[in-house]
C-alpha positions in Angstrom: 9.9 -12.1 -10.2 12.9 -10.7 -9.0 11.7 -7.3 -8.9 8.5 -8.3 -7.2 11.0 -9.7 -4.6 12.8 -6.8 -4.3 9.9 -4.9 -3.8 8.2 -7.0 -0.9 11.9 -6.6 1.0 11.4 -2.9 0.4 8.4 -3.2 2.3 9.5 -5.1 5.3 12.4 -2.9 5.7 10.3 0.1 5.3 7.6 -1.0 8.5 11.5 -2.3 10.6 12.5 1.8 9.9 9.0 2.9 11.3 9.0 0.9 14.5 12.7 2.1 15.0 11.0 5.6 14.5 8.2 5.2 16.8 10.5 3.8 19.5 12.7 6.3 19.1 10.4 8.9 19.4 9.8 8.2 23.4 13.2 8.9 24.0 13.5 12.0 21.9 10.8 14.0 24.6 9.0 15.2 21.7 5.7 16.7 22.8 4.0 15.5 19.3 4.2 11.7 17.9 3.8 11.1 14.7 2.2 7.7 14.8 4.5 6.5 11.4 4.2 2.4 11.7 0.4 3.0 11.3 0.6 5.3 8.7 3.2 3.2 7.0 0.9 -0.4 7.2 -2.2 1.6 6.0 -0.7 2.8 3.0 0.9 -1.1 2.5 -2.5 -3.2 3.1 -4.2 -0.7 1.0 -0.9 -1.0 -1.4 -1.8 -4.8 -1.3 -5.7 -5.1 -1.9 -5.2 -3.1 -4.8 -2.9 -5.4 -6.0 -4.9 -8.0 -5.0 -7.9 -6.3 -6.8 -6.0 -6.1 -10.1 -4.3 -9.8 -10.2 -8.5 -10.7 -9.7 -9.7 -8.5 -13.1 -6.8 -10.2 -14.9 -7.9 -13.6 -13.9 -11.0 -13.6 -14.7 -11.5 -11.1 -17.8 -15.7 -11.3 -17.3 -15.3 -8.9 -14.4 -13.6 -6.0 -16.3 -17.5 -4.7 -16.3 -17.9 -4.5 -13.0 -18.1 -1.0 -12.0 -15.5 -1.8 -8.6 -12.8 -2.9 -11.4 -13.6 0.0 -14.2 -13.0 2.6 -11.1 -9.9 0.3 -10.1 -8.7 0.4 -14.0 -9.1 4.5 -14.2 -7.2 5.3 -11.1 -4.7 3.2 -12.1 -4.5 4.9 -15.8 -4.8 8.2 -13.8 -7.8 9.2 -15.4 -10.7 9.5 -12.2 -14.0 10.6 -12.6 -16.1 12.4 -10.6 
């Protein structure tokens, strides 16, 4: 649990360092923005259904044949097919 923890702080800290980043970026002139807190909570939410998705298929083990959780199950593995 502790890990899990330490992961979730990870997190927060990580989306505190991109709105640092895209404040800091008006003051720096830069002629380009890199939109990073976006980027940043995409990958997280995305990060999080997945999770989501998997805690789901290990409640309820009559869903492992749905085709959502066997594509879930081989990118997870690293295996995808086309």
């Amino acid at each position: 649990m502790r890990i899990g923890a330490m992961h979730k702080i990870g997190e927060v800290l990580i989306v505190v360092l991109c709105v640092y980043v895209d404040y800091a970026q008006g003051f720096l002139g830069l002629s380009v923005t890199i939109p990073t807190l976006k980027a940043s909570t995409v990958y997280l939410v995305g990060m999080e259904l997945f999770s989501i998705a998997e805690n789901i298929r290990l409640m309820n083990p009559d869903l492992c044949a749905a085709p959502v959780f066997k594509r879930l199950k081989e990118w997870k593995d690293g295996e995808p097919k086309a």
